[in-house]
C-alpha positions as CSV (number, residue, x, y, z in Angstrom):
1,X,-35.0,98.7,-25.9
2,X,-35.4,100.1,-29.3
3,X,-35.9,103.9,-27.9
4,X,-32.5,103.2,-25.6
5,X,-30.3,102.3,-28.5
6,X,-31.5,105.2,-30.2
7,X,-30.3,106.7,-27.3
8,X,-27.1,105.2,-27.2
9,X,-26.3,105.7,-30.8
10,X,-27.0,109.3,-30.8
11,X,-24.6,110.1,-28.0
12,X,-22.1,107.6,-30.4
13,X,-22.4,109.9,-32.9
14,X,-21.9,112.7,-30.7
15,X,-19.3,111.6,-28.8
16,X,-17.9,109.4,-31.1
17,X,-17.6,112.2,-33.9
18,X,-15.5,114.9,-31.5
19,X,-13.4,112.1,-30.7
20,X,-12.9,110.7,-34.4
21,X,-12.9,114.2,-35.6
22,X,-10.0,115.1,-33.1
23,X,-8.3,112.3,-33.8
24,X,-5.6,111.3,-36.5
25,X,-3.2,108.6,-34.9
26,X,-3.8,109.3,-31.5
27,X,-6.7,110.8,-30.4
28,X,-6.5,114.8,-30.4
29,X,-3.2,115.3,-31.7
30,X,-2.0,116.4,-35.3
31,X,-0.6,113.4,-37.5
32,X,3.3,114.3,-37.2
33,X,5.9,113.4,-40.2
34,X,9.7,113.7,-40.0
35,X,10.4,113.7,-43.3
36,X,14.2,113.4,-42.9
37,X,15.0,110.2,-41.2
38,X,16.2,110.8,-37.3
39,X,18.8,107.8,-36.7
40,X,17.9,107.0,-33.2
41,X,15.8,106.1,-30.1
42,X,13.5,109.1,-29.9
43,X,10.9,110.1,-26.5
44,X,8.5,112.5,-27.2
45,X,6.4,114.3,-24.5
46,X,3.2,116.0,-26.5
47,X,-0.1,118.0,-25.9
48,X,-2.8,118.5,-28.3
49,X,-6.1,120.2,-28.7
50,X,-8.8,120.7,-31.1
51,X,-9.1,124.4,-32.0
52,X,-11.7,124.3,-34.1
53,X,-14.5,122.1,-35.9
54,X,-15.9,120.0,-33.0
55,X,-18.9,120.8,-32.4
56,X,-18.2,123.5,-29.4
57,X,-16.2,121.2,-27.4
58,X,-12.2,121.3,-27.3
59,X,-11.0,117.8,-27.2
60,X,-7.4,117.6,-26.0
61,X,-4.5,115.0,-25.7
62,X,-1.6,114.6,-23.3
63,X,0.7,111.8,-23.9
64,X,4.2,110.7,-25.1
65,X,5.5,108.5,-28.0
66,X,8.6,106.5,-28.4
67,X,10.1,106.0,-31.9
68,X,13.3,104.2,-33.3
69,X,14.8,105.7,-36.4
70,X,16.7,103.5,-38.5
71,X,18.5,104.6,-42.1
72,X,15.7,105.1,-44.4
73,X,12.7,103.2,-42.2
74,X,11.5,104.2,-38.8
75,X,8.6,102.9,-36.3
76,X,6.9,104.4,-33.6
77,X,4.5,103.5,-31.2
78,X,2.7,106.2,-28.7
79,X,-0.5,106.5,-25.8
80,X,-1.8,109.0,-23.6
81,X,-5.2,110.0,-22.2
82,X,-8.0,111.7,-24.5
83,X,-10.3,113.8,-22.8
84,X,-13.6,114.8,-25.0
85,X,-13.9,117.8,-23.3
86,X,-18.1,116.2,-23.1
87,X,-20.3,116.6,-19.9
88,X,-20.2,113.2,-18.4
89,X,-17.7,111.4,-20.2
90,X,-14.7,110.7,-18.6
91,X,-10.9,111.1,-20.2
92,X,-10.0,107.6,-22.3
93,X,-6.6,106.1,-23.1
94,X,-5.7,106.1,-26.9
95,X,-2.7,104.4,-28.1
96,X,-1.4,104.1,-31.9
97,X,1.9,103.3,-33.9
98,X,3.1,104.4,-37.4
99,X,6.0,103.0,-39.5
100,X,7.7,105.3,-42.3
101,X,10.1,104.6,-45.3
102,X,12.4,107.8,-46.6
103,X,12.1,108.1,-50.4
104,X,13.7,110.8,-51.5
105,X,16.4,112.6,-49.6
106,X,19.6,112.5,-48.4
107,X,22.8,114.3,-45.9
108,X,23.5,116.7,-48.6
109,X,20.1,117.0,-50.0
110,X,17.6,119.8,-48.4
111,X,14.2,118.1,-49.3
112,X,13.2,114.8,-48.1
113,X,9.9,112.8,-49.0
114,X,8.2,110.3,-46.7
115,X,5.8,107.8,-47.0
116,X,4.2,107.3,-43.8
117,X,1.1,104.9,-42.5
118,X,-0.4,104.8,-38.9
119,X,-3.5,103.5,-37.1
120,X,-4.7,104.3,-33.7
121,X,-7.7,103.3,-31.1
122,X,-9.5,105.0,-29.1
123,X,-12.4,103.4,-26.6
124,X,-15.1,105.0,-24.5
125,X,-17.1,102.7,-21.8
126,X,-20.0,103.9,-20.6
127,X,-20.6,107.5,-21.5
128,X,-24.5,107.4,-20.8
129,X,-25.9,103.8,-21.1
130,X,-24.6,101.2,-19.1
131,X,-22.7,98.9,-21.4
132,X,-22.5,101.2,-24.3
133,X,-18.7,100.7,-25.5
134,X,-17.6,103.1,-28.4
135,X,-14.5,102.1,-30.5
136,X,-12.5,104.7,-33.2
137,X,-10.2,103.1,-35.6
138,X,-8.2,105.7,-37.4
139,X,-5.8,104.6,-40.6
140,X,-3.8,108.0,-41.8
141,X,-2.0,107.0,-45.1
142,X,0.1,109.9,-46.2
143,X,3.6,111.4,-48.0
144,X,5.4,114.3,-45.9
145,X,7.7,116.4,-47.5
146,X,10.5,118.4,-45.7
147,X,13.3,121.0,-46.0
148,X,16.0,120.7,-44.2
149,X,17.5,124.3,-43.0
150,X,21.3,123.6,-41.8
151,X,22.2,125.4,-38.6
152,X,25.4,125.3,-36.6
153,X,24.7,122.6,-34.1
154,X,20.8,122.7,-35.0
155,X,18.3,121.7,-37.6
156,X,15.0,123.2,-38.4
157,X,12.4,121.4,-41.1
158,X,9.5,122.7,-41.7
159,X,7.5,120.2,-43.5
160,X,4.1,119.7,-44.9
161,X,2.0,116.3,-45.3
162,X,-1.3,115.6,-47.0
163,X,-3.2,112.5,-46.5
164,X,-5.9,109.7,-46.9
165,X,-7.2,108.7,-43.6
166,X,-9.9,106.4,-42.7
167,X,-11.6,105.8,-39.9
168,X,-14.1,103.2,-38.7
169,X,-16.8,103.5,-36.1
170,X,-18.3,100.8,-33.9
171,X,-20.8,101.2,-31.4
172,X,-22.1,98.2,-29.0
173,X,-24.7,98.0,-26.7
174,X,-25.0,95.1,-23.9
175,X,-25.9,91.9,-25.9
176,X,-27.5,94.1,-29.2
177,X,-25.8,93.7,-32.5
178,X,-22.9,96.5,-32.4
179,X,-23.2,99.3,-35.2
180,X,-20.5,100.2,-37.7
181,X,-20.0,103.1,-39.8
182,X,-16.5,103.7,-42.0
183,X,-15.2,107.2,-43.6
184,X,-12.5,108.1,-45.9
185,X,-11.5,111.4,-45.3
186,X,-8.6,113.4,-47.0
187,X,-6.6,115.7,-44.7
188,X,-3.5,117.3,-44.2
189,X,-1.0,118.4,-41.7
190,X,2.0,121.1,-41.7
191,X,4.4,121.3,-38.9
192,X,7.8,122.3,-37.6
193,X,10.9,120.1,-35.9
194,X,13.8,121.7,-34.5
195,X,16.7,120.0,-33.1
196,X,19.6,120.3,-31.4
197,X,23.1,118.8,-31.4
198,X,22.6,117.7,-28.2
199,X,19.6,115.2,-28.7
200,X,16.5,117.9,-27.3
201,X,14.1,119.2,-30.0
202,X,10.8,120.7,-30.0
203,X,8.2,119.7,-32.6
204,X,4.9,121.6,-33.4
205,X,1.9,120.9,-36.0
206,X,-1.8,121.9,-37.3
207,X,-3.7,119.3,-38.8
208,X,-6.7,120.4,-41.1
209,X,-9.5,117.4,-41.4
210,X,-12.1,117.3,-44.3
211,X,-15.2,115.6,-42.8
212,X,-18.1,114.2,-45.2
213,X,-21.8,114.2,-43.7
214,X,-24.5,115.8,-42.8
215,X,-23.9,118.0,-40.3
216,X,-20.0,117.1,-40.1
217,X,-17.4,120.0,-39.1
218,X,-13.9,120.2,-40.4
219,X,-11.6,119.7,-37.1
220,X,-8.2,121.6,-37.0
221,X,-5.9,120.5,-34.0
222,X,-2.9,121.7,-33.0
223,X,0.1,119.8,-30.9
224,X,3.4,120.6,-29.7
225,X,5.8,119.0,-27.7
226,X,9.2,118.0,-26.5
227,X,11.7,115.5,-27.6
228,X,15.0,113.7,-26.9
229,X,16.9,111.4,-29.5
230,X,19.3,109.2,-28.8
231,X,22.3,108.0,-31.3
232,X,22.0,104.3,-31.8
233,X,25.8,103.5,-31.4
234,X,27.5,102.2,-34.7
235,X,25.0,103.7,-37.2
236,X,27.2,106.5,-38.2
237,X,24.2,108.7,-39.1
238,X,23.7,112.3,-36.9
239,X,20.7,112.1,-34.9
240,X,19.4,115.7,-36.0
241,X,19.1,116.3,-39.4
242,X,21.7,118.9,-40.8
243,X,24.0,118.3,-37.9
């Protein structure tokens, strides 16, 4: 029993690390900001991949997310299926939500400042032991800072966002005490949103994460994706920025 946790652990760690190393929010995809407030109910289709920094294997996400923006706060709440890119181990469904507060910023000012917090899960049944379940927590706490470029009937903001992010580890076997393990981790991400008067957008990011540990790699992902807002009715507020 003792040699098949040992087992089980090391393909936790294995496993466990591409995923957690390709994940911020939701598993394999950058940790997005919108700096400057979009007033609205906002779909987002996205695709993600780790480019680099996990251990030879290119984890990847496809998903969507659904946020509502709101004059100063917003909240969003996303899934979509994770797929380790690992021999054997089959794709997973990772799911997360994020709320954000505008601190700085403004319709005639060209840099906003978020504060933004998240937390996703991610859990893999089964990957080579019966009964082996693997759970990732991940906790990004960060700030974004944007620039709003004004366009006729568009808006592009490149912004830039560096963060805390923890993540927690648990690993159970059958009826065995389950194992834990917790890292802090600072990271940061830098990314791109256009938008358009008429409610489509396209966002894009790389997210850079500085893993502690022996033998830990530093992951960079990359996402991009397509999104429609639409204007909640009596807010007053345009639903791209710079519009």
């Amino acid at each position: 029993m003792k040699n098949l946790l040992v087992k089980a652990f090391a393909t936790a760690v294995f496993v466990g690390a591409t995923a957690t190393q390709a994940s911020a929010q939701l598993a394999g995809l950058p940790v997005y900001h919108m700096p400057k407030s979009v007033t609205g109910v906002t779909f987002n289709g996205d695709y993600g991949r780790c480019v680099s920094g996990c251990f030879g294997v290119n984890p990847s996400f496809v998903g969507a997310r659904v946020g509502l923006g709101l004059p100063v706060v917003s909240f969003e709440i996303g899934l979509g299926s994770f797929n380790t890119d690992v021999t054997g181990a089959d794709k997973e469904i990772t799911f997360a939500g994020k709320a954000a507060v505008q601190v700085f910023g403004g319709p005639l000012v060209p840099v906003s400042v978020n504060l933004q917090v998240g937390a996703g899960i991610t859990k893999f049944f089964d990957l080579a032991t019966d009964g082996l379940e693997i759970t990732t927590t991940t906790v990004p706490i960060g700030v974004g800072i944007g620039v709003n470029v004004p366009t006729p009937g568009a808006s592009i903001e490149p912004w830039i966002a560096p963060r805390i992010q923890v993540t927690r580890t648990k690993v159970t076997l059958g009826a065995l005490p389950s194992i834990t393990d917790t890292d802090t981790n600072v990271g940061i991400s830098a990314g791109l949103n256009v938008g358009f008067a008429s409610g489509l957008g396209l966002h894009l990011a790389l997210d850079y994460l500085n893993v502690t540990g022996v033998g830990a790699e530093d992951p960079i992902t990359f996402g991009i994706g397509l999104h429609y807002t639409f204007k909640l009715p009596g807010i007053g507020v345009p639903m791209v920025p710079g519009v």
